[in-house]
N, C-alpha and C positions, 0 to 999 in steps of 0.2 A: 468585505470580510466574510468568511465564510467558518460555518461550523464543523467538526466531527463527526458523522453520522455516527461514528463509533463509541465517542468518547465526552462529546458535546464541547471541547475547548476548541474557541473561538482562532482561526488563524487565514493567512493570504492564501489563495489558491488563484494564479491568475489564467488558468482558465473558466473559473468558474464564478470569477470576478472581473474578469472582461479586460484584465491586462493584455499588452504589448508582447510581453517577452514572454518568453516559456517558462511553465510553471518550475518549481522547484523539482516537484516530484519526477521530473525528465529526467534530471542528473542520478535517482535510483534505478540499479541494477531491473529491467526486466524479467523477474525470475518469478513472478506472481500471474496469474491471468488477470485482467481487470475487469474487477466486479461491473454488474451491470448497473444501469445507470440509476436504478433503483436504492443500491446502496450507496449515491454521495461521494461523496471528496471523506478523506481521512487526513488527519492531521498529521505533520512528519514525525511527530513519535510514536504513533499509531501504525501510520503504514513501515515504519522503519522497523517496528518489533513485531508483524506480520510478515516481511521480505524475511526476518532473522527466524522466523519462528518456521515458515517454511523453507529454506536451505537448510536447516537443521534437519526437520524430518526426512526433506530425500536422500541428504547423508545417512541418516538412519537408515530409511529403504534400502541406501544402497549396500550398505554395511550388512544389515540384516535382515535379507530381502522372505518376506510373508509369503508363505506356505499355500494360502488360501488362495 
């Protein structure tokens, strides 16, 4: 069982718990860079409303792209 760096609730992570099969987090969209190994495994509600949280913003970006 492995924890949340983010969030601290406990859940599977199976590469981080030495499972067979591939972790769940495989099946999420690619659309985040993966933190370094410093920040940990994130829980699927965690990393699910970080994936949501950036596609929103680069929609923003792209919508109303920054001057600066």
């Amino acid at each position: 069982m492995s924890v949340c760096s983010r969030c601290g609730a406990p859940f599977g992570c199976a590469m981080a718990d030495g499972g067979d099969a591939p972790c769940w987090c495989t099946e999420l969209p690619p659309v985040v860079p993966v933190p370094g190994a410093e920040a940990g495994c994130w829980c699927p509600a965690c990393l699910r409303a970080h994936i949501a949280a950036a596609a929103s913003d680069a929609a923003l970006e792209k919508r109303f792209p920054r001057d600066d």
